[in-house]
C-alpha positions, 0 to 999 in steps of 0.5 A: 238177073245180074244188075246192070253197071248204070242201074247200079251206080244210080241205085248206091251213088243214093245211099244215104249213109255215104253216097258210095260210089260203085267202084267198091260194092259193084262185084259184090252186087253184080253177084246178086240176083236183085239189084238191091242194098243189102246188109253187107253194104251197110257194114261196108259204108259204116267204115266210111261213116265211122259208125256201127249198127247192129245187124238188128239196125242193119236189116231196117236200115237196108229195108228203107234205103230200098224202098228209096231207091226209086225215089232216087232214080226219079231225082236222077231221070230228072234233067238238071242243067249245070245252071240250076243252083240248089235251093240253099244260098251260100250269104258271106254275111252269116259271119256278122258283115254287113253291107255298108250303107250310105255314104257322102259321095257317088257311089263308083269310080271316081279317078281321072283318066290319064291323059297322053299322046298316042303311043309311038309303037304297036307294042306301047299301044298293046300294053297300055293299060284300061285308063289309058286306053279309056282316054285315047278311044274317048278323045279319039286318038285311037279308034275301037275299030284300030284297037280291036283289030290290032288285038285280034292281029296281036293274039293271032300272031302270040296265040301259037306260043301261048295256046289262050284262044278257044274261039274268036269272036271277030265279027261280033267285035268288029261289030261292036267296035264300030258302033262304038266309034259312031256313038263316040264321034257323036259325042255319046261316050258310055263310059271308061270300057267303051270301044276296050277290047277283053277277053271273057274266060271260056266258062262264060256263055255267049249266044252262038258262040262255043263256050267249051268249059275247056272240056272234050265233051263240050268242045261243040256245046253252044248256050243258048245265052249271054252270060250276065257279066258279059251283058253288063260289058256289053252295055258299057261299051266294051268289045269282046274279042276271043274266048280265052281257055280255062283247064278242063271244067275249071282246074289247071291249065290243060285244056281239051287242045293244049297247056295254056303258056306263060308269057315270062317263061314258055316252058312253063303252064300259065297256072290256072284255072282262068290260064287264058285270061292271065296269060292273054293280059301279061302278053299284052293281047288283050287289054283285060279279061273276065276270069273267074275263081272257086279256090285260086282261079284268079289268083294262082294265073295271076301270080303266075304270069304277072299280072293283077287280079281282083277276086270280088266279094261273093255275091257282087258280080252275077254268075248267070250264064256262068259254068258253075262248079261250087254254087257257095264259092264261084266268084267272077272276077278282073284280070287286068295289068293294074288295080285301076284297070281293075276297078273299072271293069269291076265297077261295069259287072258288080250288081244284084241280078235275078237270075242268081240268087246269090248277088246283092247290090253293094257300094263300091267308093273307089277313088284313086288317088288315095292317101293309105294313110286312111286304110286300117290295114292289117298284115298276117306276121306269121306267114310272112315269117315262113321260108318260101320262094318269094318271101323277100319280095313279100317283106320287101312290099310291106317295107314300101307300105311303111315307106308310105305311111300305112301303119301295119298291124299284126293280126292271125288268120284263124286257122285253128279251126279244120280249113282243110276238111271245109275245102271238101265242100268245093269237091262235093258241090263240082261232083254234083254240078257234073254228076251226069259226066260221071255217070255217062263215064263222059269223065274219062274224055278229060285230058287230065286223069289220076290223082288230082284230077276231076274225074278222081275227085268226082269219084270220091266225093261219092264217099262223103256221107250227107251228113259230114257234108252238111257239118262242114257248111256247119263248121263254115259258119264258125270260119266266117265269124273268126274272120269276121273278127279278124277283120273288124277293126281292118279294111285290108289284109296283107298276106303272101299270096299262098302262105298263112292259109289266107287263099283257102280261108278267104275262098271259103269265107267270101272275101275279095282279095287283089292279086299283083306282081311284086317280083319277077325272079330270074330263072336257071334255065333257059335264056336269060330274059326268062323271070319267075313272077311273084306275088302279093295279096291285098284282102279286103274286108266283106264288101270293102272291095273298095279299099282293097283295090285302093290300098294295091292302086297306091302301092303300084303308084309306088312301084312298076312291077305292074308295067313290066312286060314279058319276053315271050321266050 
């Protein structure tokens, strides 16, 4: 009898030569009687796997493939949640890092929280930042009640222009806030983020609230859990407001209702893939928010909307309850208005957790102020050098670091080796994390389709063969210790945001990075108050999250790029 499309697509997506997808051989087999591999397939996938077997080797090749192909069924009628991580664990250190050890001193935030009034008008109070904000609930200037109401009014009121909610959480907030109140009247403040309201990117789980994936299949989904980053806010305090909108399973900014907008300029989408998160801050809805990045989730939004970003080093901050989309390269991580707003949410969500094999305890002495002077920091000369939209702005951010002291040294990124084909590992593990969506044709419910999309990505990643997969984490490993070296005698790294290949290596490689604004340029079209946000990235060194948010704390001392607010128009 003709074999059937699913039989099909569960039988050669297992071939192990070359995990083909069906879209090719499915006419050819669909004339067989039986649903088997046959020798004309394998001469078909040797072109993908750039090999050539005699027919002698062809017939023994076909001969065990089909006797696999139950044991492959059994692995697919197996029912593998999103949360369940492979049994190989992506570990940043294979490159020669070491996490640091011991040092004189606490380890965490150490810098005093600004002291002022209450800001005269709803509009200062909305964009003043998390140390700011820390020091009005402690001493009770503002309540966490006031506060979070007055969030939740301001994202009601802007959320139209800038489509950032999924879903509120308004009775948990004001839940949380007024408890927060009493524990602060009674003199039992926990912290710089207790009674701070945020915003958590809509890939985090919250019990008994919808967390989406910003996808239309799982626009109804409810898990049954808290995701730990949001458990370890919890625990300090802080006060969860909405869930803000990522594009669909984390790409873009197209989620399953609307284009998430960006407060500078309202024609434009707000970047992605953590595009609520981004936009939310730069409007001042929400004082911070959990966003997170695989390949320049944090950074490009950021940049985008203009504000700061901080992409921790992999393993610092638990992924639990999280949606995972490339198990050796998710990283959660702040977006916030400054770089000390984001050392005191990161100091709040970094540790070891259980539940995600990947995440280890590192030291995080974050002191503010800083002489930079004492940063060994290093600067990518060539890409600096490229002709791109905001390369005056980046050479005039280097000008500031000099003015201050930092003696800049020239260094290369290793790019001689296929960064490129590595990034191919990101496609593979997000085709796997949602294979069961491509074999349900669920993929075809995406706003998003055609070239570069989810549902075309997943699609080819069928075609990578198991053993080219395998040679990039191979290949991975030669990447992390050239960058090893490039950082060695460094603690931070500047380079152009998106310039030097800096993003795509450093995603590959584990290393933190702090995005933040150092531009706004005006736009042709449009009114007049519309700007271009641009950025800068501070990279630091393998656990050195520290220095790196230390070193973009100095520079924004130094300038206001960071206080500047968005027309909204």
């Amino acid at each position: 009898m003709p074999v059937d499309r699913r039989q099909f697509l569960e039988a050669c997506s297992g071939v192990g030569l070359s995990g083909l997808f069906p879209g090719v051989l499915y006419a050819q087999m669909a004339e067989d009687e039986e649903a088997n591999v046959t020798v004309d397939h394998i001469e078909a996938a040797e072109a993908i796997a750039d090999l050539s077997f005699t027919e002698e080797e062809r017939e023994l090749i076909v001969e065990n493939l089909n006797d696999l192909l139950e044991d492959y069924s059994a692995v697919r009628d197996a029912e593998i949640p999103n949360s369940r991580a492979p049994a190989v664990t992506f570990d940043p250190r294979r490159g020669g890092a070491e996490i640091p050890g011991g040092r004189d001193g606490p380890d965490g935030v150490e810098m005093s929280l600004p002291t002022l009034d209450r800001p005269d008008s709803a509009e200062d109070l909305a964009f003043a930042s998390v140390p700011e904000l820390a020091h009005l609930v402690r001493t009770q200037k503002v309540t966490s009640t006031e506060l979070t109401e007055r969030v939740l009014e301001r994202l009601r009121t802007h959320d139209p222009d800038l489509n950032a909610v999924i879903s509120y959480t308004e009775e948990r907030a004001l839940a949380a806030a007024e408890q927060a109140d009493r524990e602060i009247q009674k003199g039992n403040w926990r912290g710089p983020l207790h009674g701070v309201p945020y915003g958590a990117k809509d890939l985090l789980a919250v019990e008994g609230t919808r967390t989406t994936w910003g996808a239309t299949p799982y626009q109804e989904q409810v898990i049954d859990e808290t995701a730990a980053a949001v458990e370890a806010l919890d625990a300090a305090g802080a006060v969860l407001v909405a869930k803000l909108s990522l594009g669909a399973l984390a790409w873009g900014d197209v989620w399953f209702d609307a284009t998430t907008k960006n407060p500078w300029n309202l024609d434009q989408g707000s970047s992605g893939s953590s595009a609520g998160p981004a936009a939310a801050v730069s409007a001042g809805c929400v004082p911070f928010a959990i966003g997170s990045e695989t390949l320049g989730s944090i950074v490009s939004p950021s940049t985008r909307c203009g504000v700061t970003g901080h992409r921790p080093t992999f393993g610092t901050v638990s992924r639990h309850g999280a949606m995972a989309l490339s198990w050796t390269m998710d990283k959660l991580g702040p977006i916030t208005r400054s770089a000390a707003g984001s050392a005191l949410v990161y100091d709040a969500v970094r540790g070891a957790d259980p539940r995600d094999p990947s995440t280890v305890d590192a030291p995080f002495p974050f002191e503010a102020p800083t002489d930079p002077t004492t940063l060994r920091v290093g600067y990518v000369e060539a890409a600096f050098e490229e002709d791109y939209d905001n390369q005056q702005a980046d050479q005039q951010t280097l000008e500031v670091l000099r003015s201050m002291g930092v003696d800049l040294q020239a260094v290369e990124m290793p790019t001689d080796l296929p960064v490129g084909a590595m990034l191919n590992t990101l496609d593979v593990e997000a085709a796997t994390a949602f294979d069961e969506l491509t074999r349900s044709d669920g993929i075809d419910e995406l706003v998003r389709q055609g070239e570069n999309t989810w549902p075309n990505v997943f699609r080819t990643a069928r075609f990578v063969p198991a053993v080219e997969h395998l040679q990039m984490s191979r290949l991975r490993v030669d990447l992390m210790e050239a960058m090893h070296e490039t950082m060695a005698d460094l603690d931070v790294l500047v380079s152009p945001s998106f310039q030097g290949g800096t993003l795509g290596i450093t995603n590959l490689t584990g290393h933190p990075a702090v995005c933040l604004p150092n531009a706004f340029r005006p736009v042709d079209d449009g009114p007049e108050a519309r700007r271009q946000p641009g950025s800068i990235t501070f990279v630091g060194a393998l656990y050195r999250d520290a220095a790196a948010l230390q070193l973009a704390h100095a520079y924004q001392q130094e300038t206001d790029f960071h206080t500047r607010r968005p027309p909204m128009v």
